[in-house]
N, C-alpha and C positions, 0 to 999 in steps of 0.2 A: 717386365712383362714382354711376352714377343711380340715381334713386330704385329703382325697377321691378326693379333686378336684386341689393338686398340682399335680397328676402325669400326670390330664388333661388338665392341660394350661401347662407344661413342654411339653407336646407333641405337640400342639397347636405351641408354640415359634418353635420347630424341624422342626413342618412342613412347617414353613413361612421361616424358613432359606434354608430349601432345595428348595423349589419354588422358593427363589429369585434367591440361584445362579444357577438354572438350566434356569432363564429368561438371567442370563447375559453370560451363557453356548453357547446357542441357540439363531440363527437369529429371532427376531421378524417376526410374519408371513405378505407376504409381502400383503395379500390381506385386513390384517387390516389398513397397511398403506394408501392403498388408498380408505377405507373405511375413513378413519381422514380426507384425503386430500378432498373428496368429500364433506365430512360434512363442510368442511373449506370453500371449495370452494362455498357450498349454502349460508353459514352464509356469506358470502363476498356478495354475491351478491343481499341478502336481504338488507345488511347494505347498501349496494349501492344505492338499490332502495327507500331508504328514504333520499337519498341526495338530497340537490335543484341541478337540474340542469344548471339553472345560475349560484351558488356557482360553481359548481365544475368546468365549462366551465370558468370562471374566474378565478378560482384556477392553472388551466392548462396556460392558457395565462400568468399571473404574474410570475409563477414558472419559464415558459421558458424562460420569459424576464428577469429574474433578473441573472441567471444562467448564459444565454449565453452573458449579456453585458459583467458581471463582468469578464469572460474568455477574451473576447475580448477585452475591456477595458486595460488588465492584457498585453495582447497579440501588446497592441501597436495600435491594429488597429477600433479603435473607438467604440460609440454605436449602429451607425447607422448600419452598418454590422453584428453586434451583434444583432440587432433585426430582421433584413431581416433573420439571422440565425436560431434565437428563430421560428418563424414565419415557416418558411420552416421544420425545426424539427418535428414541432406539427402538417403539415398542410396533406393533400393527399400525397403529392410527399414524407414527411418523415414518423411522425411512426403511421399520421393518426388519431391523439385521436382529432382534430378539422377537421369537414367538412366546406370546402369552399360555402358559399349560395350568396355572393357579400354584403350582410347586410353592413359585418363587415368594407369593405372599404368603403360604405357611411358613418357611424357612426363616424368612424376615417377620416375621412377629417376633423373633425371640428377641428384637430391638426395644421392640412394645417393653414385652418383661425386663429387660435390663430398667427400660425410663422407668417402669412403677419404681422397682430396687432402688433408683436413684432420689426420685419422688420420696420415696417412706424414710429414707436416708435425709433428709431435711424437715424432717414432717418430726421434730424430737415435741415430747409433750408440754416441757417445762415450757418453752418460745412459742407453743400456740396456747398454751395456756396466761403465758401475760399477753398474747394479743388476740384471746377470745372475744372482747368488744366489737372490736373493729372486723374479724374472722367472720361471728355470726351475724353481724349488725348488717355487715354488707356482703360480704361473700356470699351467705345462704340468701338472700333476700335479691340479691341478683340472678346467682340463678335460676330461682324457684321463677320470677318477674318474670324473666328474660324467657326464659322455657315455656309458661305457660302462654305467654302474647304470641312466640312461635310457632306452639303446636297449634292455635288457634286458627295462625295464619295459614299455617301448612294444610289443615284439614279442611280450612276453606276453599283452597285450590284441588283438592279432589282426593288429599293423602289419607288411607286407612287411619282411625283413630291409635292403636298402639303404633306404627311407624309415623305419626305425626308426632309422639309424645318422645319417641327416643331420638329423632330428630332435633325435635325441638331445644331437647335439652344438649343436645351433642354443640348444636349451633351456638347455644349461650354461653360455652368458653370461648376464652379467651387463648389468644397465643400467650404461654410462657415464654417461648423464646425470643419472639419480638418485644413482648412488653419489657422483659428484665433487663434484657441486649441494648434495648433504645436509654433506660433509665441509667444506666452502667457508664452509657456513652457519655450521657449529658449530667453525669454525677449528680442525676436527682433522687436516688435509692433513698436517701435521708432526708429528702424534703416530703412539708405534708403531705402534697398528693401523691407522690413518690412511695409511701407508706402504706399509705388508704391501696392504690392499686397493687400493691406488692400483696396485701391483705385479701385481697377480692383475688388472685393470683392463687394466693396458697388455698383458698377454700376451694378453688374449680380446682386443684389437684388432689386436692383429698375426694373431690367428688366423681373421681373418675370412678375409683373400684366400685361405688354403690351403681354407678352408670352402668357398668359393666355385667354385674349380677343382673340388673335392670333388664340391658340386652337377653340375657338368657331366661330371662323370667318371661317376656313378650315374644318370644319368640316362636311361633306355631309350629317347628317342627321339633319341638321337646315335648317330652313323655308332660301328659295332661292330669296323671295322677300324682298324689301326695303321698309318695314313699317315703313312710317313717325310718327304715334304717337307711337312705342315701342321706336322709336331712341327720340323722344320728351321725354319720361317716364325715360328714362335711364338718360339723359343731368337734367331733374329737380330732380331728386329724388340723382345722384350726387351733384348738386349745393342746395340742401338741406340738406345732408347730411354735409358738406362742411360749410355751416354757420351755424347749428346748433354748429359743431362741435366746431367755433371758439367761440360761443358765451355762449354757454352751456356747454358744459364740462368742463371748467375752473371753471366757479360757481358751478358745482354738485361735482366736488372734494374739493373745499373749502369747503363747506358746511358739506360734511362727516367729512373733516381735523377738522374743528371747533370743532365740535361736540365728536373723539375723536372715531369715530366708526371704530376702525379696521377692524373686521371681517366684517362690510359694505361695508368697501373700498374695499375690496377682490370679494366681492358681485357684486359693481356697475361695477369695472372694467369688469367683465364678460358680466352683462346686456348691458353695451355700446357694447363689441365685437358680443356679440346674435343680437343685434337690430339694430346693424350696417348691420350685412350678412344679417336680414330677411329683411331691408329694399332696399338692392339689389336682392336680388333674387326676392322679389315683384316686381319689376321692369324689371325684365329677365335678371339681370346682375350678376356675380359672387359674392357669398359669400366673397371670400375672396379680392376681391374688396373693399367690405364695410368696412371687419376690415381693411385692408390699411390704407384708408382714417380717418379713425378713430384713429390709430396710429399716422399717420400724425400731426393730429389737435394736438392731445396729446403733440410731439413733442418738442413744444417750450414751454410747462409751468413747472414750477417748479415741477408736479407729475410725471413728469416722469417716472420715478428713483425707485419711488415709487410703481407706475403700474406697470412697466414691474417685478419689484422685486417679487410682488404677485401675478401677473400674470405665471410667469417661472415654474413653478410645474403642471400646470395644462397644461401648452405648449408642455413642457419635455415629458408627460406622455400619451398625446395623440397625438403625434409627432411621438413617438415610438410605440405605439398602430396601426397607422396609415402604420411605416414601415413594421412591423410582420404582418399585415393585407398583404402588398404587397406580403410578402415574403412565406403569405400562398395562396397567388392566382397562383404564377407560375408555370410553368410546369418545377420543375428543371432536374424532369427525362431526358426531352427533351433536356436541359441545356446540363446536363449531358452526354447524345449523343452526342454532340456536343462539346464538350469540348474542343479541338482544333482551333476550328471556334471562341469559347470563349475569351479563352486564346490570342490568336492570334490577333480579334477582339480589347481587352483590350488595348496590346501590342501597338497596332499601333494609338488606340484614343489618349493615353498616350503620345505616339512620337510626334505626329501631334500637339497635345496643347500644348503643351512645346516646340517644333520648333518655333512654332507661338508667345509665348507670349518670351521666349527668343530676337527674331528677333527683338518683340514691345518695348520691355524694351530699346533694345542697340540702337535702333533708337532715344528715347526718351532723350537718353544722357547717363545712364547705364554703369555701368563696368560688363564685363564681368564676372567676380563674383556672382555681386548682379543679375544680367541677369540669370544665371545659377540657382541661389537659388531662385529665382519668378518661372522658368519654373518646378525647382521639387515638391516645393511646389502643382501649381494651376493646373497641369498635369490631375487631375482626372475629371470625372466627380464628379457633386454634388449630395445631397439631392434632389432637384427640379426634378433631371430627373426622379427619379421615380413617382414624381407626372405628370410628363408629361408625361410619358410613357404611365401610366394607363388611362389616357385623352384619349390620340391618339389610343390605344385600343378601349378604352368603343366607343369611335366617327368613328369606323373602318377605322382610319387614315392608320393605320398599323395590320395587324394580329398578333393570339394571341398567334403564334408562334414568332414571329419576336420580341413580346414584351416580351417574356420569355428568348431568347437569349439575347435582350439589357440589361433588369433589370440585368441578371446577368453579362455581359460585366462592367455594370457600376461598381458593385459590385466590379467586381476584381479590375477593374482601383483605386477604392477607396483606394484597397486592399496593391497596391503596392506606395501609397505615401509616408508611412513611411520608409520602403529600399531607394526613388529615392530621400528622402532628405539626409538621411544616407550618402548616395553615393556620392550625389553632394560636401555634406561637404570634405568626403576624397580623392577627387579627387582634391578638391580646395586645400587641403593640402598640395597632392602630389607636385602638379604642384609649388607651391609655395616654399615648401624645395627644388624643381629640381633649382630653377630660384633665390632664394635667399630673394624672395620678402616676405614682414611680414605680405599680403595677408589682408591689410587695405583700403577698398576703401577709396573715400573721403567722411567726413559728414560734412553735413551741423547742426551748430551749434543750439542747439535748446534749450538757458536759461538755467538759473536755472532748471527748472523742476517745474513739478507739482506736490502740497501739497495738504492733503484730513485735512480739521479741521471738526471734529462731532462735533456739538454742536457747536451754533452762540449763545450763552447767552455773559454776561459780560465778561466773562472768551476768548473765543472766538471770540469776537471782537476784542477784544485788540490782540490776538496773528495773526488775520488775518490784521488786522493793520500794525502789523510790516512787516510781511513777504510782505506783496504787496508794503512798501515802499523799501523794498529787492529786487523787479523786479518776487518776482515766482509769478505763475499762479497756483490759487486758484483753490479745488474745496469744496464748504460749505455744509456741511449737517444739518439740520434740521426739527422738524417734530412739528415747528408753522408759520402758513402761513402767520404768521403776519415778524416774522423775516426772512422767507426767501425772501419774497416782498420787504424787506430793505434790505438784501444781495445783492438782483438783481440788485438794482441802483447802484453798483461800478461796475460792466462789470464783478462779478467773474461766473463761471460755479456752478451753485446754483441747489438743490435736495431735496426736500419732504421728509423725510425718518425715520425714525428711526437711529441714529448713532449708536447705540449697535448692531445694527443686522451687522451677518457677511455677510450675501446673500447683504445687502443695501452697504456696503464699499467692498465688492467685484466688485459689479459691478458699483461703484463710481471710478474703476483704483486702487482698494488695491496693487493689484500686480504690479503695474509700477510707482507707487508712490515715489516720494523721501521721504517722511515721510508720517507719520499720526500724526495728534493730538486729541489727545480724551480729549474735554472740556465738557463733560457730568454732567449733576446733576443729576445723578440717579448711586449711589454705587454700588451696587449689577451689574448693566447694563453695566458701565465700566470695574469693572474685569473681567466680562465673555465675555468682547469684545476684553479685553487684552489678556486673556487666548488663544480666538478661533484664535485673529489675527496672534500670535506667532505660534498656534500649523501650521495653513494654509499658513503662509509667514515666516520661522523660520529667516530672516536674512534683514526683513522691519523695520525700524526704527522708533519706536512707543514711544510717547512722550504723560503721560497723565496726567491731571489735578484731585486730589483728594479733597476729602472734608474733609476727617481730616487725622490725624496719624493715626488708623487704617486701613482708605482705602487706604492711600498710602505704607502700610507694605503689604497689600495683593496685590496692582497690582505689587509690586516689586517682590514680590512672583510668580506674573502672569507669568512674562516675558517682563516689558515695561524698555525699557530702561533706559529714565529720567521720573520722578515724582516730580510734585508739589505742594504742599499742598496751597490750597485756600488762606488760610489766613493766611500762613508764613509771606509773602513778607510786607503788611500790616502792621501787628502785630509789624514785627520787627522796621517798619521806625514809627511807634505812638511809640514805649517804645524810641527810639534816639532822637524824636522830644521831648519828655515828659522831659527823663535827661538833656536834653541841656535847657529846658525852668524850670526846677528846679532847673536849676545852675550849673551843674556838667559838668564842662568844661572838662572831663577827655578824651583819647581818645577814641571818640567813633567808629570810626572804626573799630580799634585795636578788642575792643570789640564786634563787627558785627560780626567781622571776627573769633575770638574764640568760639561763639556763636553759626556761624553756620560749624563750625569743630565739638564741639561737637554735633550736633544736627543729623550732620552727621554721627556719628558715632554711636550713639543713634541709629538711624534706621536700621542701617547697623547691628550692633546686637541683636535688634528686630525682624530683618527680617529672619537671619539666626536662635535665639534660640529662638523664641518667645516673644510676647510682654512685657511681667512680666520677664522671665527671662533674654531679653537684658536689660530692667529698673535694675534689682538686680545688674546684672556684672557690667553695669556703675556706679551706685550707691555705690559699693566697691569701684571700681577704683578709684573715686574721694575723696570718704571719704578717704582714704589711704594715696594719695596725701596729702589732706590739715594735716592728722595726721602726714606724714613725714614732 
């Protein structure tokens, strides 16, 4: 560098160190700050103005849903309440980034119709016809009770007589989702009262479509005359639906199953629930009418299982779409005025249904116990009332205040099921260390249990073979329609499905299962059923069938309890048949049996050091042996 121009970059360097620390001397000036924050704030809202606003109105929606289930989820107290939350957060009444147009609760009904679909899809005749007793005895007699003490109460407080009655009756369901979710939990589905309320359960879901018709029958702004061809249009376009249903749909899901086309079957199933509503509401009768019916017919075929399995995501999804849509149409402000009237409100629906079905249970023949835990259980309102609600709104059954108070009444009722089962339990406790008793009602003896076998191949026959000559009760998974049609002819509970999937043996009764057997020919599809089933039921007894030594080191690895290799059992009785018919009279038992000790033990430190290196460690050990 020349001479002349270091003493002017030394000064250069001087002056950039006295500017810096005379910047960190002195406050930044504040008017350039919010010269930054301006320029920030246009560059935001440019960036903004190139968003789709679909994208982002979706963005907002999802976000709030996922957020506030997982809290409430977290919190004990469901999804449904968690969306009604989401919904209210985002809507007018919270922090306002979605405006309320009613769009959105048209679009989300078709949640509504998928749950009937789903509903009629469990609703098969033969399983409510063996528990017709318990169905009519106490399901209709609850709600009719429950309904009529309601609209009583309601009309007393100032409500028109037809909106106190579809009120009434809306109120006296029950949550499915809480009641079934909570019994699931605490694996009481198979205990008495566990039964009794799963029975009172299935009547309020078959009682929805008559509700529904109901709604439209009360409702003052329908045509007031008795049009004999719309009531003609309704009866054939039912009773066409109806044989279509039985004759058709069984052929159009075989035909998918044949063919092997999954992502079709996902396809058709929807096309049946679309073409089912449009072919009622062509007809002036409710959508979700049609998917009923359509569930129905479904019912009794072996796809069941299958439909509703690939059906569930799309139910799920605009079920809760459906709720946040509620939850952004009310006025919670006004709610929130009233919060006393709420509360109180809640309080006393709560009391009222759980007096009642208490009363029903002990009449029934009930212990006091099981009586007590049906009443905290089914105490709330359900899911349904908010679609009744907003009926009996949109139909000026009721005003749009009176339905911004209920929604949220029911809300809370929801709210407080999980404390009032809590409770009931320690109460049952109490009383029981007070008195000495071991707080056992009596049960009724219910078999062996029931076994879930995936896979009816060879493997699978044979093992459902035995167990049926054992007296359990099957249920067979399958996904060729050829072997589950041959399933069907021994009387077991037979399913379309996929057996690797964890959604298809979940809702095959994974979790109330005495075992599982996993007879699969497909490697890979077994240990990741082994895997998911352990990670989801860590304490279910899972028994699987492998195709070689290595698939059975990896589902040992999985988490299955017992493993079989294919072609052990085989293999072994050809080389015993083969020595004995080559002469060798020795014993061969003795040898069966050392055989399968080491073979045993073979796996066992396979499985723990790996494949090669439990072969190595055996491999010493025995060379060792025979040199000693």
């Amino acid at each position: 560098m020349p001479a002349g121009r270091a003493p002017q970059a030394r000064r250069r360097r001087i002056r950039a160190r006295h500017n810096a620390v005379a910047l960190l001397r002195h406050p930044f000036p504040r008017w350039k700050l919010r010269l930054g924050r301006n320029r920030f704030m246009e560059w935001l809202i440019e960036a903004l103005g190139r968003v789709d606003p679909m994208l982002a109105t979706a963005s907002i929606w999802l976000g709030a849903s996922v957020a506030a289930v997982a809290v409430f989820k977290r919190l004990g107290l469901g999804s449904v309440l968690g969306y009604l939350a989401a919904g209210a957060a985002i809507g007018p009444s919270g922090l306002g980034l979605i405006a309320y147009t009613g769009e959105e609760l048209h679009v989300a009904e078709f949640g509504v119709v998928l749950l009937l679909f789903v509903i009629g899809l469990e609703l098969q005749p033969s399983r409510l016809w063996r528990m017709r007793s318990e169905i009519l005895g106490l399901g209709l007699a609850q709600v009719l009770v429950t309904g009529a003490i309601l609209a009583l109460e309601l009309e007393g407080i100032g409500f028109a007589h037809a909106g106190a009655i579809l009120v009434g009756l809306a109120l006296a369901l029950s949550s499915t989702a809480f009641g079934v979710q909570i019994l699931r939990e605490r694996r009481e589905m198979q205990s008495p009262y566990g039964r009794r309320a799963f029975s009172i359960l299935l009547f309020q879901d078959m009682a929805v479509v008559p509700l529904l018709a109901l709604a439209a029958f009360l409702a003052p702004t329908g045509d007031a005359g008795f049009n004999v061809a719309d009531v003609a249009l309704g009866v054939l376009a039912i009773a066409g639906l109806l044989i279509a249903g039985k004759v058709a749909l069984p052929w159009f899901f075989r035909v998918l199953a044949l063919w092997k086309a999954n992502e079709a079957f996902t396809a058709g199933a929807l096309l049946i629930v679309v073409n089912s509503a449009l072919v009622m509401q062509a007809a002036g009768l409710s959508m979700a009418l049609g998917a009923f019916l359509a569930g129905v017919m479904l019912a009794e075929t072996e796809f069941r299982h299958q439909v509703e399995t690939d059906i569930e995501p799309f139910r799920s999804l605009l079920l809760g779409l459906f709720f946040m849509a509620v939850g952004l149409s009310v006025d919670w402000g006004l709610a929130a005025q009233n919060l006393g009237t709420v509360l109180g409100g809640a309080t006393a629906l709560f009391a009222t249904k759980a007096l009642i079905i208490y009363a029903l249970m002990r009449r029934r023949g009930s212990g006091w116990r099981d009586s007590l835990r049906a009443a905290a259980l089914l105490g709330q309102a359900g899911e349904f009332a908010f679609v009744l609600l907003t009926i009996a709104s949109e139909s000026w059954l009721i005003g749009q205040a009176d339905s911004a108070l209920l929604t949220a009444t029911v809300g809370v009722s929801m709210a407080l099921t999980p404390a009032a089962v809590i409770g009931a339990d320690r109460w049952i406790a109490r009383r029981d260390r007070e008195t000495g008793h071991d707080g056992v009602e009596p049960v009724v003896p219910l078999g062996p249990g029931r076994v879930i076998v995936a896979g009816f191949g060879r493997a699978g026959q044979i093992v459902a073979r035995m167990l049926r000559m054992r007296g359990y009760d099957l249920t067979l998974i399958d996904n060729s329609p050829r072997r589950i049609r041959m399933a069907a002819n021994f009387g077991d509970k037979v399913f379309f499905g996929d057996g690797a999937r964890l959604d298809v043996l979940t809702m095959a009764g994974a979790a109330d299962a005495k075992a599982i057997f996993l007879c699969i020919n497909d490697r890979e599809g077994a240990r990741k059923a082994v895997e998911r089933l352990r990670e989801r039921f860590p304490d279910q007894l899972i028994l699987a069938m492998s195709y070689d030594r290595f698939s059975a080191i990896e589902m040992r690895s999985a988490g299955a309890d017992v493993v079989v290799r294919e072609v052990l059992e085989s293999a072994i009785d050809l080389a015993k048949r083969g020595l004995a018919a080559m002469g060798d009279n020795g014993d061969l038992e003795a040898l069966d049996e050392e055989f399968r000790r080491r073979d045993e033990e073979l796996m066992r430190l396979q499985t723990e050091l790996g494949h090669a290196e439990g072969a190595k460690v055996m491999r010493e050990k025995y060379e060792l042996s025979r040199s000693g």
